[in-house]
C-alpha positions as a printed NumPy array, in Angstrom:
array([[ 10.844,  12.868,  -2.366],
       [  9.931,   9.594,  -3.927],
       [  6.057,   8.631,  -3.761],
       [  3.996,   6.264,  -5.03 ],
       [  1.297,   7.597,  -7.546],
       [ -1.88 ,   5.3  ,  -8.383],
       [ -2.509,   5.735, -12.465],
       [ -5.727,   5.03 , -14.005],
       [ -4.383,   3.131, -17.727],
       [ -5.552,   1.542, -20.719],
       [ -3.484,  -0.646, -22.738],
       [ -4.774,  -2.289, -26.342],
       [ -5.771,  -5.452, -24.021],
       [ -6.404,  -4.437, -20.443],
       [ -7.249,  -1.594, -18.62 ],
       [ -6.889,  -0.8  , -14.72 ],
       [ -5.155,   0.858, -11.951],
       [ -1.159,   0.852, -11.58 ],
       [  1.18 ,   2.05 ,  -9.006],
       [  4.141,   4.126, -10.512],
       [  6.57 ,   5.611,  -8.698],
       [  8.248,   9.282,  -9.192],
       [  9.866,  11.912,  -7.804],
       [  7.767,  14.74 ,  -9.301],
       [  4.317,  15.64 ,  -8.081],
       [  2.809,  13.398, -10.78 ],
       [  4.051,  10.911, -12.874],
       [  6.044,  11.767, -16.141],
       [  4.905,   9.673, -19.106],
       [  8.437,   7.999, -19.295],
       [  7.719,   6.63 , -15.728],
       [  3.957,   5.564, -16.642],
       [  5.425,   3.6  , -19.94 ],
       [  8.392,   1.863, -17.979],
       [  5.456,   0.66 , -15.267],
       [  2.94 ,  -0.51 , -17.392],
       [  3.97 ,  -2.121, -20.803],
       [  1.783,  -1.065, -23.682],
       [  0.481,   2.46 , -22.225],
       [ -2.31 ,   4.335, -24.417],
       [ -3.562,   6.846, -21.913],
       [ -2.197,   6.904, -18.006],
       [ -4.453,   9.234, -16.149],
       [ -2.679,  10.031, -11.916],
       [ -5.164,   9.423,  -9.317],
       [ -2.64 ,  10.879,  -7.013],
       [ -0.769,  10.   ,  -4.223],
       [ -1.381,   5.917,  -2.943],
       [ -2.555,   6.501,   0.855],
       [ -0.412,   5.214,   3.399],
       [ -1.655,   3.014,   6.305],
       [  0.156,   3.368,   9.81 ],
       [  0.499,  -0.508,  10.256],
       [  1.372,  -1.174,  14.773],
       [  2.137,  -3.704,  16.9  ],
       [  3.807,  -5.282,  19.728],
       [  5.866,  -7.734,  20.567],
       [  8.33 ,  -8.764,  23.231],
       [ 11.015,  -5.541,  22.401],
       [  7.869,  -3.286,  22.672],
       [  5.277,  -1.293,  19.902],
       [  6.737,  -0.838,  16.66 ],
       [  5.163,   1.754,  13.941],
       [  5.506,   1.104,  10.017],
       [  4.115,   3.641,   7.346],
       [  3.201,   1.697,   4.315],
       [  0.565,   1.602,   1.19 ],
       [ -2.136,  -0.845,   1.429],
       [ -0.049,  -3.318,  -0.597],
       [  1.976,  -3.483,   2.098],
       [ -0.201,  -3.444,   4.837],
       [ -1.561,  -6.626,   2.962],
       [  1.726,  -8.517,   2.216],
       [  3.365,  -7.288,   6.293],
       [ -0.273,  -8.408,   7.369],
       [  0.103, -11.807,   6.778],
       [  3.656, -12.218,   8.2  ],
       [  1.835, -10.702,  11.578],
       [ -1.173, -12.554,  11.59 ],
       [  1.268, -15.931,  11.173],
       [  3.277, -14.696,  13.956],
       [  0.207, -13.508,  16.455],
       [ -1.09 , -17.275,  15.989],
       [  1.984, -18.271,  17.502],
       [  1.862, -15.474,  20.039],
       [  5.007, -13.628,  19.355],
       [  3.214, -10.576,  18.165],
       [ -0.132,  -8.752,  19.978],
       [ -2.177,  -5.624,  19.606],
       [ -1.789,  -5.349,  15.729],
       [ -3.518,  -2.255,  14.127],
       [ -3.947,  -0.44 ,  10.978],
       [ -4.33 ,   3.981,  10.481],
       [ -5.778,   5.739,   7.912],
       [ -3.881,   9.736,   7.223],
       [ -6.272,  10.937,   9.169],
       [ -5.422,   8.478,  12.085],
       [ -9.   ,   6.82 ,  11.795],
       [ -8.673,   2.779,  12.948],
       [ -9.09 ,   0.855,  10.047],
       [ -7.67 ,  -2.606,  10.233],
       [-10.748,  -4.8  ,   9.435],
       [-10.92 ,  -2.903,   5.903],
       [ -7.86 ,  -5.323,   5.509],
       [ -9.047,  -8.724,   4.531],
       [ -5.697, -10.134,   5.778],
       [ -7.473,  -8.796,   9.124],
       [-10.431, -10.336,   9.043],
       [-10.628, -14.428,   9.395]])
């Protein structure tokens, strides 16, 4: 199954945290160096958590798992459309089903 691993990396002019997708349970070192240009060292912080993003709109509640990119980048296209009132009732789930929408700053104005 294909998941999305967060990597902790250094480069000779930047360091920071990537997102590198695999199909193993970590990333291989080919993946890390065809993600991030440059890699020294590429430490996996494991698995990116993924948000349960809902809401409604005229068809009914609709349900998207997604990482926190995503719930950033879809977040925006909702909050555009609830302005114009074509979408309602829009909230965000942590894994362990815990409400966390305002941790979102596309969620809070």
């Amino acid at each position: 199954m294909f998941t999305t691993h967060l990597v902790a990396y250094t480069t000779a002019t930047e360091q920071g945290i990537a997102r590198v997708g695999t199909d193993h349970t970590a990333p291989t070192l080919d993946e890390m160096t065809a993600e991030i240009p440059g890699l020294i060292t590429g430490f996996d912080l494991g698995r990116e958590p993924q948000y349960t993003l809902t809401y409604e709109n005229r068809n009914g509640t609709v349900e998207k798992v997604i990482g926190a990119a995503g719930v950033e980048r879809v977040g925006r296209v909702l909050m555009n459309l609830a302005d114009r009132g074509t979408v309602w009732n829009i909230e965000c789930f942590d894994e362990q089903g815990l409400e966390v929408t305002f941790n979102f700053a596309v969620f809070c104005c």
